[in-house]
N, CA, C and O atoms as a DFTB+ gen file, in Angstrom:
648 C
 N C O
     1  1       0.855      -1.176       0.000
     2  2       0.000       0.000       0.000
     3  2       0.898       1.237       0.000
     4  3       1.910       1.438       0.673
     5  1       0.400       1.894      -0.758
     6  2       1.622       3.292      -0.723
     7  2       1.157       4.092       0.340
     8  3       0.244       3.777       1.102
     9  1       1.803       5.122       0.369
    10  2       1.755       6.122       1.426
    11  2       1.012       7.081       1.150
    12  3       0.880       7.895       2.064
    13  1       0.254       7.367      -0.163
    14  2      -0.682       8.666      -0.112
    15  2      -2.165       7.592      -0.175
    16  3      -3.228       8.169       0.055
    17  1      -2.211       6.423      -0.410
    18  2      -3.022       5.367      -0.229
    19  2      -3.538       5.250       1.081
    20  3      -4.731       5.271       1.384
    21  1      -2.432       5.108       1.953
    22  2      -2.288       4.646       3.169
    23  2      -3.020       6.559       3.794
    24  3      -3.818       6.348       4.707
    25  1      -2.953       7.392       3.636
    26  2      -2.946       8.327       4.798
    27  2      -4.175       8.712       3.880
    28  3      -4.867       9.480       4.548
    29  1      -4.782       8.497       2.553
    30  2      -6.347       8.263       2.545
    31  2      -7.078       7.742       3.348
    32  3      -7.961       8.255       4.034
    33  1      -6.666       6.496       3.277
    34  2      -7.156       5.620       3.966
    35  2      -7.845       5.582       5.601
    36  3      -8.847       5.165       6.183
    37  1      -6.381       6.426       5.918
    38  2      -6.965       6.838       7.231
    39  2      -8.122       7.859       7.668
    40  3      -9.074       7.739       8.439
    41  1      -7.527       9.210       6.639
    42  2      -8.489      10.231       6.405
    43  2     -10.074       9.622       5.968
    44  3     -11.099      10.251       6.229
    45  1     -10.067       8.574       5.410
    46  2     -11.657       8.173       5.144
    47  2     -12.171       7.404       6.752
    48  3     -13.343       7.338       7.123
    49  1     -11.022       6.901       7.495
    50  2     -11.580       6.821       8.801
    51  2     -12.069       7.278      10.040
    52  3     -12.801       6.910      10.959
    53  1     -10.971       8.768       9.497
    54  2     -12.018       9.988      10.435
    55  2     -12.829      10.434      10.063
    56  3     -13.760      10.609      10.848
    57  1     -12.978      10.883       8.672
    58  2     -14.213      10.941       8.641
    59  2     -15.500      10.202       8.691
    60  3     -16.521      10.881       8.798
    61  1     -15.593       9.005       8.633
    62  2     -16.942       7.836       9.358
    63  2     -16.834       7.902      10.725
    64  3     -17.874       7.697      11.351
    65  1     -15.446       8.228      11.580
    66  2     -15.906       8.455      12.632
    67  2     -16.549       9.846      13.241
    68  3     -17.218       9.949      14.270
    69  1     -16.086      11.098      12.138
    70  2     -16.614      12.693      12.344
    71  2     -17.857      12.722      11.870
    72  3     -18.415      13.811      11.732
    73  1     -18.559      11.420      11.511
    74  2     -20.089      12.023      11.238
    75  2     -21.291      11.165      11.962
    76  3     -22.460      11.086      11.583
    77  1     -20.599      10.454      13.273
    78  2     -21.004      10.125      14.166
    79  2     -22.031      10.529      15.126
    80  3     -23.153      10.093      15.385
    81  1     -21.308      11.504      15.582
    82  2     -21.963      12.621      16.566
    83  2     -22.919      14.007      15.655
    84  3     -23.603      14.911      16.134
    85  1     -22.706      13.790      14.696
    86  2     -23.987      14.430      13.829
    87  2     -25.097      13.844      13.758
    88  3     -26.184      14.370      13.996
    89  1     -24.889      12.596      13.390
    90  2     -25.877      11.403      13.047
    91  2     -26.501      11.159      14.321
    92  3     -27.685      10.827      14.384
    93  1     -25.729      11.313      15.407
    94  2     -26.446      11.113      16.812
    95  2     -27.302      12.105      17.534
    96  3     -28.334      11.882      18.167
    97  1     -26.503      13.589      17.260
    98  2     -26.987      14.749      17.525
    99  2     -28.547      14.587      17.026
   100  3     -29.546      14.657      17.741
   101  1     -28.490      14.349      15.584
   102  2     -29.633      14.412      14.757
   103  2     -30.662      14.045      15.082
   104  3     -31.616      14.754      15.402
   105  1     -30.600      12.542      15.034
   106  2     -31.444      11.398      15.772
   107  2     -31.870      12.113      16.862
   108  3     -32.988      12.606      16.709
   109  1     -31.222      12.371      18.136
   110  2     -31.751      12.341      19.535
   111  2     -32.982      13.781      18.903
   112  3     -34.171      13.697      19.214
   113  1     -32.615      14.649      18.281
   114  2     -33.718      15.581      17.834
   115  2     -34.747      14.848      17.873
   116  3     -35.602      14.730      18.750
   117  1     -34.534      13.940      16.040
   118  2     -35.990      13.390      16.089
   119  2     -36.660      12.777      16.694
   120  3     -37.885      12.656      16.679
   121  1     -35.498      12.100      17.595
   122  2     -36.289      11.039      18.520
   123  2     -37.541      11.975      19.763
   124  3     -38.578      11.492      20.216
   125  1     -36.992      13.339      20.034
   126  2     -37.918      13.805      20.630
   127  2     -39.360      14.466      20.008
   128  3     -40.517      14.430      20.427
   129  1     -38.827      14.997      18.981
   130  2     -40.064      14.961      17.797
   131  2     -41.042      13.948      17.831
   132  3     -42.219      14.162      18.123
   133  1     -40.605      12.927      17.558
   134  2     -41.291      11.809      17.104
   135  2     -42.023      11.243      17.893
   136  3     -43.019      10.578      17.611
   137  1     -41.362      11.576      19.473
   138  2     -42.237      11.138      20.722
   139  2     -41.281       9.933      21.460
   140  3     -41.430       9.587      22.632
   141  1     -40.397       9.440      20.645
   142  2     -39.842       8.332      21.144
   143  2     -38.384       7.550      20.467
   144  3     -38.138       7.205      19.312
   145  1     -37.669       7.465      21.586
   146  2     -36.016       7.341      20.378
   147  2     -36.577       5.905      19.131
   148  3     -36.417       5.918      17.911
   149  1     -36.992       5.209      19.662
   150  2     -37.354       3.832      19.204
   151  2     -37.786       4.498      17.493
   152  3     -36.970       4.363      16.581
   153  1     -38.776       5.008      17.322
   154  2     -39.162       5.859      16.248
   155  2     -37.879       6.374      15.150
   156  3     -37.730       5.893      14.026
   157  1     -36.952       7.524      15.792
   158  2     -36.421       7.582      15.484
   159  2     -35.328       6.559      14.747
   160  3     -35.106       6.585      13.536
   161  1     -34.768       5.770      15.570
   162  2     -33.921       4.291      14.937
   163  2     -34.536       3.958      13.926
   164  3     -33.953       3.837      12.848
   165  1     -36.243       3.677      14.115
   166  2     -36.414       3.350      12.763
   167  2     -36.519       4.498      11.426
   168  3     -36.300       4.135      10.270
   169  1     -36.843       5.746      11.740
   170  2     -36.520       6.544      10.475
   171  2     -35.066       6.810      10.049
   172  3     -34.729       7.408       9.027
   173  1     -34.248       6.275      10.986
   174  2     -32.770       6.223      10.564
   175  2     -32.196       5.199       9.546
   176  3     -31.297       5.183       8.705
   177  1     -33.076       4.409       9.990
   178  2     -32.961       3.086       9.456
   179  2     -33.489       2.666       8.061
   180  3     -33.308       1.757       7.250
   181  1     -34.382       4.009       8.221
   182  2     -35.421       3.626       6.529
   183  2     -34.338       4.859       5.321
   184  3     -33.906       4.832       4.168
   185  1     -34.327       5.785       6.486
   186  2     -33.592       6.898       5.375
   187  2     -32.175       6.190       5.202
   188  3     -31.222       6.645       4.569
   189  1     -32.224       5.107       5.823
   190  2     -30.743       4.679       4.760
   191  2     -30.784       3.660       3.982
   192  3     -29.953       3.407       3.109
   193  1     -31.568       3.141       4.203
   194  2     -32.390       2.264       2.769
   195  2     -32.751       3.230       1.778
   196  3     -33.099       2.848       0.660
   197  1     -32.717       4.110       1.995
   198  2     -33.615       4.814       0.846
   199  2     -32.028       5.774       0.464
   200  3     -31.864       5.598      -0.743
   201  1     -31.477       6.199       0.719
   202  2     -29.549       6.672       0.425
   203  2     -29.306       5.624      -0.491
   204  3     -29.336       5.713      -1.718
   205  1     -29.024       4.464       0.304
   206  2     -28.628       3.369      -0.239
   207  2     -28.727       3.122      -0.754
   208  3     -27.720       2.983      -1.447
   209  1     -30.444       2.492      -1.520
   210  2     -30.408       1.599      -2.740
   211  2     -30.199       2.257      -4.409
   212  3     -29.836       1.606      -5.388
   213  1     -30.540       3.695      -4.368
   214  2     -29.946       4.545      -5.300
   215  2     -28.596       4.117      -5.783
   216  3     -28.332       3.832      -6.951
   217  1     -27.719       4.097      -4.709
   218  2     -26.231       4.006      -4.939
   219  2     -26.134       2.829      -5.218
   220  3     -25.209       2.771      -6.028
   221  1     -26.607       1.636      -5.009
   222  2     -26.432       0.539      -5.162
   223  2     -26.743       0.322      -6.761
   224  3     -25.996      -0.243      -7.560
   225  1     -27.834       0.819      -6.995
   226  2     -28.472       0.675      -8.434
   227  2     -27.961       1.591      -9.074
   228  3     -28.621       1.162     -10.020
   229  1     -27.539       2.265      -9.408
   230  2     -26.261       3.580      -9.741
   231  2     -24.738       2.578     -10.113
   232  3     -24.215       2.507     -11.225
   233  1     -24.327       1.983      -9.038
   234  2     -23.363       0.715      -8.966
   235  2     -23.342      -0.435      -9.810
   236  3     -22.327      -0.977     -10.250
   237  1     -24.194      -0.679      -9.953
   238  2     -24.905      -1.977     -10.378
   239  2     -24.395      -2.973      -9.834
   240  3     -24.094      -3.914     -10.570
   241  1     -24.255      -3.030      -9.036
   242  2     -23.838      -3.633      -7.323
   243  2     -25.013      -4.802      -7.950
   244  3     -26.182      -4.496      -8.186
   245  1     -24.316      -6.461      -8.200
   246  2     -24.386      -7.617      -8.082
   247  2     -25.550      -7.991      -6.931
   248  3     -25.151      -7.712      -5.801
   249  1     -26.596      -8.432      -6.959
   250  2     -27.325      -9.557      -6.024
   251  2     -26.375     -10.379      -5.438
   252  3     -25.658     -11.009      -6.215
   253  1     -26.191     -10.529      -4.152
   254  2     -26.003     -11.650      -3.349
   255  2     -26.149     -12.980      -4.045
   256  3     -26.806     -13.219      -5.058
   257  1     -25.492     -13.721      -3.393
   258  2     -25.674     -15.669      -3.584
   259  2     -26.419     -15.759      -2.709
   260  3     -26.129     -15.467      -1.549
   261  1     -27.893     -16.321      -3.209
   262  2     -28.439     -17.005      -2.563
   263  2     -27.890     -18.312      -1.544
   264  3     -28.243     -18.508      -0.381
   265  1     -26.932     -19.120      -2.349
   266  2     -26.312     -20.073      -1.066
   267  2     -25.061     -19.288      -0.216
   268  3     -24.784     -19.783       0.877
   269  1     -24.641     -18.637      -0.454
   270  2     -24.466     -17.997       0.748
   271  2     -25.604     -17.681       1.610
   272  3     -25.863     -18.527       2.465
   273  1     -26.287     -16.706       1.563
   274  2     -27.229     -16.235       2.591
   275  2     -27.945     -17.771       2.842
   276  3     -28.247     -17.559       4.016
   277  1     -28.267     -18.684       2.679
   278  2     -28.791     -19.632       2.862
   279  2     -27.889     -20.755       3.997
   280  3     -28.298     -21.701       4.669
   281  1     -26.606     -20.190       3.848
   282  2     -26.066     -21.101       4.396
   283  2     -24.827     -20.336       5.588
   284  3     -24.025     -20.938       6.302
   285  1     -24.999     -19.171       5.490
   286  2     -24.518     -17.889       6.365
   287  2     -24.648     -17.927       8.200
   288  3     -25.711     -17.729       8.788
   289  1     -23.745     -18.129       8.671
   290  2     -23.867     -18.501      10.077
   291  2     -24.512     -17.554      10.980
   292  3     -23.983     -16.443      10.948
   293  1     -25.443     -17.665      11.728
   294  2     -26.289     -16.332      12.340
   295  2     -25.716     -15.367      12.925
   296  3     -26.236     -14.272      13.140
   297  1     -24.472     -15.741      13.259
   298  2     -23.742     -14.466      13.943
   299  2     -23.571     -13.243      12.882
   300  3     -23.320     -12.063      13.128
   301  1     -23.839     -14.058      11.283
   302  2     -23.081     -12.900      10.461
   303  2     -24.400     -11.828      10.184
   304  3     -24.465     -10.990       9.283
   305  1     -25.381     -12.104      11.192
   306  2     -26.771     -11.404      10.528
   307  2     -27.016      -9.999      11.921
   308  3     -27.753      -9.013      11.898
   309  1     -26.184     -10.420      12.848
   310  2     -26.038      -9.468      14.281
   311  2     -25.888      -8.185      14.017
   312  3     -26.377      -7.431      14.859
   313  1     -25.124      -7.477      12.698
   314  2     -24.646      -6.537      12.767
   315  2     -25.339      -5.579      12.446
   316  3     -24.850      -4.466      12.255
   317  1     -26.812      -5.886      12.309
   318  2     -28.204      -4.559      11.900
   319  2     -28.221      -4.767      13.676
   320  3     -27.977      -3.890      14.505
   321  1     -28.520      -5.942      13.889
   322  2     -28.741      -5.335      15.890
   323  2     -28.210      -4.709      16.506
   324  3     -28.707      -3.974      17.359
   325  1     -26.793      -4.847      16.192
   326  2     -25.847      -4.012      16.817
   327  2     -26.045      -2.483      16.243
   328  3     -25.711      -1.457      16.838
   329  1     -26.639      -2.566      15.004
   330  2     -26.263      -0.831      14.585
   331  2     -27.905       0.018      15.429
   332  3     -27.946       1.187      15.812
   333  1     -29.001      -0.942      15.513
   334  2     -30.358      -0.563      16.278
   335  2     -29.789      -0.297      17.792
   336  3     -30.163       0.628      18.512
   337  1     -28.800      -1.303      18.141
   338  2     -28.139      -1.042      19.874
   339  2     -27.549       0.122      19.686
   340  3     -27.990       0.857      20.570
   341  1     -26.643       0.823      18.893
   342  2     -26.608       1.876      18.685
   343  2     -26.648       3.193      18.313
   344  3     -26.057       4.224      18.634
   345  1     -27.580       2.847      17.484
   346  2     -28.267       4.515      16.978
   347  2     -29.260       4.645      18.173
   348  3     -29.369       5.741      18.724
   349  1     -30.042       3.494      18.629
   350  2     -30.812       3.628      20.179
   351  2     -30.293       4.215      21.545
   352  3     -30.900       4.984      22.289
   353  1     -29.127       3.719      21.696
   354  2     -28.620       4.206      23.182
   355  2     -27.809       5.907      22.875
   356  3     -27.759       6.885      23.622
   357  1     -27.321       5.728      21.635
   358  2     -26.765       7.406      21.402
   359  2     -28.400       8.051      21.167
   360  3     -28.522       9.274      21.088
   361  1     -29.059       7.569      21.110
   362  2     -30.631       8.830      21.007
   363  2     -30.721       9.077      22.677
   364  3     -30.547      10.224      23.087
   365  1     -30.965       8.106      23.532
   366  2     -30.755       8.139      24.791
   367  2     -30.357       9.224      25.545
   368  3     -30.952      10.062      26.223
   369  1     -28.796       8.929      25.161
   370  2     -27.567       9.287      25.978
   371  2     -26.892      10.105      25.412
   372  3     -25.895      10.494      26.020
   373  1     -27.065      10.454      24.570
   374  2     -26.564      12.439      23.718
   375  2     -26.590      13.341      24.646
   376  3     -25.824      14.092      25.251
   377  1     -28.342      12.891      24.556
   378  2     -28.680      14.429      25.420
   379  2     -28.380      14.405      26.850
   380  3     -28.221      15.494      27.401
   381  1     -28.302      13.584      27.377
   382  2     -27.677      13.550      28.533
   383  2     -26.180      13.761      28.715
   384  3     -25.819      14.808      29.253
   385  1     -25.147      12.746      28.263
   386  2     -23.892      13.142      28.414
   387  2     -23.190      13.865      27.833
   388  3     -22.025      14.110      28.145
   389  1     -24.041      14.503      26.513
   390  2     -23.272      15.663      25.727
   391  2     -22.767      14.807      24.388
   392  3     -22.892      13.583      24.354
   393  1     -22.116      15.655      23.162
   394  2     -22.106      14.859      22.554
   395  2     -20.485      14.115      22.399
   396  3     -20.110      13.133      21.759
   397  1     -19.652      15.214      23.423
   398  2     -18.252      14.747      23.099
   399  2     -18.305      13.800      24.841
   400  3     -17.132      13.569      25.134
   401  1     -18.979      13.412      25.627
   402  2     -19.061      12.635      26.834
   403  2     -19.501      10.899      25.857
   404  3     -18.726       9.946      25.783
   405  1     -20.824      10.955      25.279
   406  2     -21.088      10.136      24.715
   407  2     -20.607       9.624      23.736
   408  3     -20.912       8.459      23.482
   409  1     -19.573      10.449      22.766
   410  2     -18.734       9.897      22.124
   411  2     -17.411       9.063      22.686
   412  3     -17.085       7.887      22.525
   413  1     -16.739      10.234      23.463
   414  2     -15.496       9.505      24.208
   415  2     -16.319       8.209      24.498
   416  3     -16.261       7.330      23.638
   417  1     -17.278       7.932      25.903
   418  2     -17.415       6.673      26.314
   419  2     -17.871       5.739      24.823
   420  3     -17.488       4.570      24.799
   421  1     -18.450       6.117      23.952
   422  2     -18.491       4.666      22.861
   423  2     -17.064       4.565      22.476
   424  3     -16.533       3.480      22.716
   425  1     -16.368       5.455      21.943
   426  2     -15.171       5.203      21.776
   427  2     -14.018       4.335      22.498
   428  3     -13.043       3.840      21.932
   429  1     -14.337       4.257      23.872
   430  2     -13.625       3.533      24.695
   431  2     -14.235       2.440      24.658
   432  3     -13.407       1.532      24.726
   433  1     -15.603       1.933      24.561
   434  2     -16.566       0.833      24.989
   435  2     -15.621       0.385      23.124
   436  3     -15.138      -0.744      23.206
   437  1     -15.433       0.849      22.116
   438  2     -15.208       0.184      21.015
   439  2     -13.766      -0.227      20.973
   440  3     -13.498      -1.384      20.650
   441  1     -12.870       0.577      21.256
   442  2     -11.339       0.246      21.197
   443  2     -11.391      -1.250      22.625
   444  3     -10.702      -2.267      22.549
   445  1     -11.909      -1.086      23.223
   446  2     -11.665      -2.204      24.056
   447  2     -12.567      -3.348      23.717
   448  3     -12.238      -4.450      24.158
   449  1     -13.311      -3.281      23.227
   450  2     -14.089      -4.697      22.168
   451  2     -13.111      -4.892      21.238
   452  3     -12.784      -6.072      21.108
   453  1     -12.354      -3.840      20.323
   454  2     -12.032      -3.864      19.293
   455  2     -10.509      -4.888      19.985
   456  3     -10.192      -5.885      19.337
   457  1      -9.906      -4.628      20.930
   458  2      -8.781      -5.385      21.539
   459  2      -9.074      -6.624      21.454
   460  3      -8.421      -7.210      20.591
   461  1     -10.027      -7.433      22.190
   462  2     -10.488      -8.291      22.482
   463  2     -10.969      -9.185      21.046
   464  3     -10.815     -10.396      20.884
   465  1     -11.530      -8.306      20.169
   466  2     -11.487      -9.120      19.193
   467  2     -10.393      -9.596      18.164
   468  3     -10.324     -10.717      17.661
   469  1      -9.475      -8.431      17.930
   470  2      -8.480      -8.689      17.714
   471  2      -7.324      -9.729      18.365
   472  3      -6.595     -10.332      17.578
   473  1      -7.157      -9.944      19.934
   474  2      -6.734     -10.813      20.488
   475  2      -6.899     -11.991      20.120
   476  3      -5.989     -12.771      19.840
   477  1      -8.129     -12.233      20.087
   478  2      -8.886     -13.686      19.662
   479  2      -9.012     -14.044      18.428
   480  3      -8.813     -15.224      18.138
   481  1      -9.464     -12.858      17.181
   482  2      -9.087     -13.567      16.034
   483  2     -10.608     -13.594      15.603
   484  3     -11.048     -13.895      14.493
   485  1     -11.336     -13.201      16.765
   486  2     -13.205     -13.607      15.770
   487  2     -13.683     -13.102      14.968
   488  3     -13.370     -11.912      14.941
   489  1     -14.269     -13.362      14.302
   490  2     -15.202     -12.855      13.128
   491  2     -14.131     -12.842      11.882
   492  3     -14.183     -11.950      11.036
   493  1     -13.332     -13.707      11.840
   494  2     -12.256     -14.116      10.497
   495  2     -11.822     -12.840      10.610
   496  3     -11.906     -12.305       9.504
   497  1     -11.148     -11.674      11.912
   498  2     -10.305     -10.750      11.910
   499  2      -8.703     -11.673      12.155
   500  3      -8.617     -12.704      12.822
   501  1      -7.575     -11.010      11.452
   502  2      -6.398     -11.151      11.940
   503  2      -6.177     -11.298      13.674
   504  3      -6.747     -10.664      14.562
   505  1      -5.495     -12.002      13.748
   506  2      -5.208     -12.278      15.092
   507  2      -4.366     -11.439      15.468
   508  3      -3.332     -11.688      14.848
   509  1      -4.136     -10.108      16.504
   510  2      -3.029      -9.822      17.134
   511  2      -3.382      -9.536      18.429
   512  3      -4.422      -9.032      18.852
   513  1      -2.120     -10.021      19.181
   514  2      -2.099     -10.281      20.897
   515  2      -2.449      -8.800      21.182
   516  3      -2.466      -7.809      20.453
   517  1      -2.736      -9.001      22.570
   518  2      -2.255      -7.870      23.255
   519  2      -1.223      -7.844      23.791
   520  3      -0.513      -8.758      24.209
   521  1      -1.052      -6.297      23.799
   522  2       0.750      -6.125      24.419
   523  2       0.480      -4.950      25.010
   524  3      -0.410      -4.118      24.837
   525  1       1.734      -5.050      26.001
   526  2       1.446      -4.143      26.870
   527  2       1.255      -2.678      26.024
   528  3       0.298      -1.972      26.341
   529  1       2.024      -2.303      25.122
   530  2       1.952      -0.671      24.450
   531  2      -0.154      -0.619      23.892
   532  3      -0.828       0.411      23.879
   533  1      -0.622      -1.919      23.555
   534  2      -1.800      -1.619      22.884
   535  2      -2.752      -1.450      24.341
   536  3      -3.845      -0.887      24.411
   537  1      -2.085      -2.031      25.331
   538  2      -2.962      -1.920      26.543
   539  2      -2.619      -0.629      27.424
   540  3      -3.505      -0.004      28.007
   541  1      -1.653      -0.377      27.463
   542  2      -1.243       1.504      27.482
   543  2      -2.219       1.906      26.889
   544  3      -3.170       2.297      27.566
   545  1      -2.304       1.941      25.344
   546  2      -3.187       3.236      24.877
   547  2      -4.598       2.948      24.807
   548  3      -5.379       3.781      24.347
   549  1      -5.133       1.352      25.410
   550  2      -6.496       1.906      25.743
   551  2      -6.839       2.669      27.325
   552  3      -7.685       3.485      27.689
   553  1      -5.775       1.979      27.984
   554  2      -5.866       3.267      29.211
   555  2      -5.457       4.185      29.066
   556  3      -5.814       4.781      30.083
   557  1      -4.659       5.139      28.254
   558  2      -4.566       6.082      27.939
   559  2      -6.149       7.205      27.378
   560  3      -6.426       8.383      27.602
   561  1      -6.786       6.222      26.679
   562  2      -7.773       6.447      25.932
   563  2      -9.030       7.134      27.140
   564  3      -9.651       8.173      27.365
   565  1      -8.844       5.636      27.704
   566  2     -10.022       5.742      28.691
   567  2      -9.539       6.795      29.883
   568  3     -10.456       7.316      30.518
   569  1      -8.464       7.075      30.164
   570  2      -7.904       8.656      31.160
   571  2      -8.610       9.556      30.260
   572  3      -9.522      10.047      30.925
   573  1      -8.633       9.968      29.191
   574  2      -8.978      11.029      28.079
   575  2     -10.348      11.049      28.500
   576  3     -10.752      12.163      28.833
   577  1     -11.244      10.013      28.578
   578  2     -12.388       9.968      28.358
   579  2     -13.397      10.538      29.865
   580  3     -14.438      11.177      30.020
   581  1     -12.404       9.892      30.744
   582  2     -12.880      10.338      31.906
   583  2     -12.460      12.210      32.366
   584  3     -13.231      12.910      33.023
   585  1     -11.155      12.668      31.850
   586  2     -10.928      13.969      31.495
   587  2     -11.779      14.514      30.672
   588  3     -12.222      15.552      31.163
   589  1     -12.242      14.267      29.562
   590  2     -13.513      14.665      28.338
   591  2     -14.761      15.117      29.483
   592  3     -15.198      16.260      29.615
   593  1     -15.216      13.847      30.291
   594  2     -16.275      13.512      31.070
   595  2     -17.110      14.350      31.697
   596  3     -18.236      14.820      31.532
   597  1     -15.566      14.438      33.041
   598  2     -15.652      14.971      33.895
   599  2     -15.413      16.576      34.158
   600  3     -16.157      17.116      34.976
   601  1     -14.653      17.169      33.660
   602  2     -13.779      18.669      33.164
   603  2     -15.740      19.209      32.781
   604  3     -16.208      20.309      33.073
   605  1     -16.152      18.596      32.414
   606  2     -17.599      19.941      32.565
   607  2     -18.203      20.074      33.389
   608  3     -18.601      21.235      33.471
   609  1     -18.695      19.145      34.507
   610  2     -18.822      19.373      36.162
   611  2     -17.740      20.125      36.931
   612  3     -18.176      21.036      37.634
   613  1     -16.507      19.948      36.944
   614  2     -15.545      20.757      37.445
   615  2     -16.134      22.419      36.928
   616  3     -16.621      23.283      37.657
   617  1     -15.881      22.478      35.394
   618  2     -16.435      24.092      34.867
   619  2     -17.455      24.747      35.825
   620  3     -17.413      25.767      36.512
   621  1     -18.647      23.523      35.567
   622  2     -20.013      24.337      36.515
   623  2     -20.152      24.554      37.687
   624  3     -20.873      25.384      38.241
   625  1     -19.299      23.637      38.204
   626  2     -18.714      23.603      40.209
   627  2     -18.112      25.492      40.489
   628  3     -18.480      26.436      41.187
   629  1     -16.822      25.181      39.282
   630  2     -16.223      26.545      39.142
   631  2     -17.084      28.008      38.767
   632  3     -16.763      29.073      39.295
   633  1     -17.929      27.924      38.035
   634  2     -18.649      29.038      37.832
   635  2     -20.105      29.081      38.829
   636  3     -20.987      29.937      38.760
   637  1     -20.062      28.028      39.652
   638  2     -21.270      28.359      40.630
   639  2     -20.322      29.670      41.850
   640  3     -20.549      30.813      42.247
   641  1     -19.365      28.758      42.022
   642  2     -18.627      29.624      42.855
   643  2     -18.271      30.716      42.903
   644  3     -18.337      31.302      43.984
   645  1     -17.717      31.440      41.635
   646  2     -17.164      32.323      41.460
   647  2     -18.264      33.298      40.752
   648  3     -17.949      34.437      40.407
C-alpha cells in the first residue's frame, strides 16, 4: 500500500468516525419529535435504505448468492442489531452526556471490544495479541475519556462559585 493510499485511507476513517456525533446529535432531535427514540432508529434506518439503494443501483452492485445467505452462520446477521443497539442508546444518551461525553465513552466501549477481538481472532479478523503498548493506549484512551467527562462538572462547580 503506498503512502498517499495509506494516509487516505486513514483520512476516510475519520471521517466515518466525524459524522457520528452528527448522526447522533440528529437522531436524539428526532427522537424527541417523534415522541420516542425507538421511532427515530427506525426513520434512521429507513432513510438509509432509501440513500442506499440509489447508490447501489447507480453501482450496479451484483445480487447476493443465494447459497451464501442460505447457508450464512447467524452471527453474520447481528450486525443490523448491533447498529439498532446503537443509533438507540446514542438517542438516549446524547442528550444527557453531551455529545463529546457520549462519544469519548463509545469510543472507549469500542477500542476495548475492538482489543479483544483482535486478540482472539473472531469474526475471520487477523489475530493480534495484546501487548502491553496496545494496553497503554487503551488506558490512555479511557484517562482522556474520563478527562472529556468529567472537566464539565468541574467548569459548573467553578462558575457556581465564582
Amino acid at each position: 500500500m503506498s503512502t498517499l493510499h495509506g494516509v487516505g485511507l486513514l483520512l476516510l476513517a475519520v471521517i466515518a468516525g466525524a459524522v457520528v456525533p452528527f448522526q447522533s446529535a440528529i437522531n436524539a432531535n428526532l427522537g424527541r419529535g417523534l415522541g420516542h427514540p425507538l421511532w427515530a432508529t427506525l426513520a434512521s434506518l429507513l432513510v438509509s435504505i432509501l440513500v442506499l439503494l440509489p447508490i447501489m443501483l447507480a453501482l450496479r452492485v451484483p445480487l447476493p448468492s443465494m447459497a451464501f445467505i442460505s447457508r450464512a452462520p447467524l452471527w453474520m446477521w447481528a450486525g443490523g442489531a448491533f447498529g439498532v443497539c446503537f443509533i438507540s442508546l446514542a438517542l438516549v444518551l446524547l442528550p444527557k452526556l453531551g455529545a463529546s461525553g457520549f462519544m469519548a465513552l463509545a469510543l472507549a466501549g469500542q477500542v476495548v471490544a475492538s482489543l479483544v477481538l483482535d486478540h482472539f481472532g473472531w469474526f475471520g479478523l487477523v489475530q493480534r495479541q495484546v501487548s502491553l503498548p496496545r494496553v497503554l493506549g487503551v488506558v490512555m484512551l479511557i484517562a482522556g475519556v474520563i478527562l472529556i467527562q468529567f472537566s464539565g462538572a468541574h467548569d459548573k462547580a467553578l462558575a457556581t462559585v465564582g
